[in-house]
Backbone as CSV, one residue per row, in Angstrom:
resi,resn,N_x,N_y,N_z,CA_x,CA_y,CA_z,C_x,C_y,C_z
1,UNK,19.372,-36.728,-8.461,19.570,-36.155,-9.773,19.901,-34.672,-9.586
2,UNK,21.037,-34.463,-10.002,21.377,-32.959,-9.847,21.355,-32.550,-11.465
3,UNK,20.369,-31.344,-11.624,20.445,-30.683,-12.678,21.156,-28.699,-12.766
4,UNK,21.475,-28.509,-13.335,22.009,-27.027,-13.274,21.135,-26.368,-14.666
5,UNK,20.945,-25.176,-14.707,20.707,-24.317,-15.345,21.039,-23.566,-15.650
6,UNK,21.715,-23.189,-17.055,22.510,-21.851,-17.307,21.474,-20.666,-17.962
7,UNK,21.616,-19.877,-17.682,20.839,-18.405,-17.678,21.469,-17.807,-19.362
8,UNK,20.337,-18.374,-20.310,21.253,-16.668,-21.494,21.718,-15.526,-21.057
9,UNK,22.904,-15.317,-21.861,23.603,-13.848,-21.273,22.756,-12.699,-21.687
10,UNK,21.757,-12.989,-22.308,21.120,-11.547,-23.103,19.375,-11.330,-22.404
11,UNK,19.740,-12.424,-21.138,18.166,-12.165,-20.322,18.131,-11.452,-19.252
12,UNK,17.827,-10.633,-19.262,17.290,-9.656,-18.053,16.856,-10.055,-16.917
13,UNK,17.210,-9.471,-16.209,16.426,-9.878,-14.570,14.929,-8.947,-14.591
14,UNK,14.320,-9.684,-14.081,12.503,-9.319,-14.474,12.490,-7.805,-13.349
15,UNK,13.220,-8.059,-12.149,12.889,-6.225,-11.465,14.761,-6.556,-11.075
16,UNK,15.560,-5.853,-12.018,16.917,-5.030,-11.723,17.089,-4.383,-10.303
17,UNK,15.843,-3.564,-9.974,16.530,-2.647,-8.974,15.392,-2.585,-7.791
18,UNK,15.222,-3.846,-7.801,14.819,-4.456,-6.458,15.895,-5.338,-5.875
19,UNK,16.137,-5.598,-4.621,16.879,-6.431,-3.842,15.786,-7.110,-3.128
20,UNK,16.036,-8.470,-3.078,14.986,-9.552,-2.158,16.218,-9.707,-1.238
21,UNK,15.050,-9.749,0.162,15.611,-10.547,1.357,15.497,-11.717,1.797
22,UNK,16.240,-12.502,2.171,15.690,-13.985,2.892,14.890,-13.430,4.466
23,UNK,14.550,-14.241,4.494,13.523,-14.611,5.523,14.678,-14.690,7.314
24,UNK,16.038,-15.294,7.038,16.685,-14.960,7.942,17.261,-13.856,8.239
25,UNK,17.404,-12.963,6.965,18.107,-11.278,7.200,16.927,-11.114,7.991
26,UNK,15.882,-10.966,7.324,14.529,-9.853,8.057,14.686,-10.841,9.640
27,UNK,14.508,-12.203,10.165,14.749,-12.314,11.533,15.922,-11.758,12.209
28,UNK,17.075,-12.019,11.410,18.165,-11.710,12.364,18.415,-9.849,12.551
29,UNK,17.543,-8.927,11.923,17.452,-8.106,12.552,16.218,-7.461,13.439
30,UNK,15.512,-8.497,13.559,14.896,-8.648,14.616,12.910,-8.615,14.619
31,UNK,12.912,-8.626,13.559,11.709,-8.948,12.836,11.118,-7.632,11.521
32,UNK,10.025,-7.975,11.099,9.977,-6.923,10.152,9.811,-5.413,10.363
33,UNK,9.256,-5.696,11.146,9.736,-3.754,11.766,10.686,-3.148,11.794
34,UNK,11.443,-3.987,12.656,12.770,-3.428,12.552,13.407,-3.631,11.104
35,UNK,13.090,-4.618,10.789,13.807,-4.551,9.351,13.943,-4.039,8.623
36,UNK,12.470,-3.105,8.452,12.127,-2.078,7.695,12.705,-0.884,7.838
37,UNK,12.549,-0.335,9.650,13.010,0.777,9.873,14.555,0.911,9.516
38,UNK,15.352,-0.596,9.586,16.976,-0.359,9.225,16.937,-0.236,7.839
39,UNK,15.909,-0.048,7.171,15.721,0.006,5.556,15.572,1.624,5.431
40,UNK,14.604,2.420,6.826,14.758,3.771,6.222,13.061,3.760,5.855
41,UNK,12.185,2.551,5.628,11.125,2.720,5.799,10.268,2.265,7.115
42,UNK,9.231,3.166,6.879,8.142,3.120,7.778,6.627,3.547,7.236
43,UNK,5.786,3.275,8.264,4.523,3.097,7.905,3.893,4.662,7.577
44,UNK,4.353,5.343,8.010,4.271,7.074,9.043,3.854,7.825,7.162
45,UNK,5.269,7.402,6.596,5.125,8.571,5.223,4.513,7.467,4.075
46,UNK,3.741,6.353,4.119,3.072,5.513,3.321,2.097,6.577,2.442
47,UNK,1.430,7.227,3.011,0.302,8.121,2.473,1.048,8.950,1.505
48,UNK,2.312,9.675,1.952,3.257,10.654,0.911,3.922,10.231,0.084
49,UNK,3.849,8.562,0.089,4.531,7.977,-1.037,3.364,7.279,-1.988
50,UNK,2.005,6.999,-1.442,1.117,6.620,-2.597,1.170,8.218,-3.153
51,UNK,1.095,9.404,-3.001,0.541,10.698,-3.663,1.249,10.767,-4.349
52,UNK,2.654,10.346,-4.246,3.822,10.674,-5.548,3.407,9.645,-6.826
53,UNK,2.474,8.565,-6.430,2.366,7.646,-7.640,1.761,7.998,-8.480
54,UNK,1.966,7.761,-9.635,1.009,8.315,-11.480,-0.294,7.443,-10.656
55,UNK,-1.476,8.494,-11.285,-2.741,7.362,-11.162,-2.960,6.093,-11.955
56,UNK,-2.135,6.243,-13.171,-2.169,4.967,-13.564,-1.411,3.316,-13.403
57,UNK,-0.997,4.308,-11.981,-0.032,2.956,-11.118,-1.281,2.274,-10.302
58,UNK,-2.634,2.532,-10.514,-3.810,2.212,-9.503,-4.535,1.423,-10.085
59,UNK,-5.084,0.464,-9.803,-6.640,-0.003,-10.667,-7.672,0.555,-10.609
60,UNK,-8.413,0.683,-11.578,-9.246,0.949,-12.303,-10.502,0.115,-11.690
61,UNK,-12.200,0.575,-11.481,-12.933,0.026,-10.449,-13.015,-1.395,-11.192
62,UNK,-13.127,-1.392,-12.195,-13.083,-2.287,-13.575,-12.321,-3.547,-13.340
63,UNK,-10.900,-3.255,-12.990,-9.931,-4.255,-13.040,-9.875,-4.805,-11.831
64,UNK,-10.654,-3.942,-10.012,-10.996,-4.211,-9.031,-11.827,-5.385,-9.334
65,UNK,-12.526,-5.084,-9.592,-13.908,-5.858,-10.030,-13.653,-7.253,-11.061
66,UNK,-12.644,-7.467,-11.652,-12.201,-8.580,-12.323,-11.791,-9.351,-11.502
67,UNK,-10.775,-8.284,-10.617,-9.703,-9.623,-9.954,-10.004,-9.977,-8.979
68,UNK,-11.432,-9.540,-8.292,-12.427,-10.300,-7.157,-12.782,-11.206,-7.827
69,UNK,-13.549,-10.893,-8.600,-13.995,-11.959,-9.483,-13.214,-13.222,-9.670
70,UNK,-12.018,-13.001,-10.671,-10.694,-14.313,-10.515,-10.573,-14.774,-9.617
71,UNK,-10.100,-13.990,-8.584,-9.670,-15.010,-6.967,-10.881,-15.327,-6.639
72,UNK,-12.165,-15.382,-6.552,-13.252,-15.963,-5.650,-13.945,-17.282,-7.123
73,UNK,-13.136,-17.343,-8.264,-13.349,-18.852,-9.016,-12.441,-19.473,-8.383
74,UNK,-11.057,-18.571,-8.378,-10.066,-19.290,-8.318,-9.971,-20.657,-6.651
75,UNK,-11.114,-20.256,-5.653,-11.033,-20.832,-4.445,-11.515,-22.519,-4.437
């Protein structure tokens, strides 16, 4: 059974200005390290890029504390 799906023209893509990779780009350049580094990222300036984030890009001890909660019913 082959079914197709047509997409409304007036729906948005949920993240625009993200690009996903397959699983063979990231091997065929030679695993995720490298993949990354041909991306321009690395692990090195991680710390200088959480400081640029609004604090309200963070959870809250509150919402920590929920979503332990969820995942350890959820098991």
């Amino acid at each position: 059974m082959n079914k197709t799906s047509k997409l409304s023209e007036d729906l948005q893509p949920l993240f625009p200005n993200l690009k996903s990779y397959s699983i063979d780009e990231i091997i065929a350049a030679g695993g995720t390290t490298a993949f990354a580094n041909k991306l321009g990222k690395n692990f090195e300036n991680i710390e200088d890029r959480l400081k640029k984030l609004p604090q309200d890009s963070f959870l809250t001890d509150e919402e920590v504390a929920e979503a332990i909660k969820t995942l350890n019913q959820s098991k």
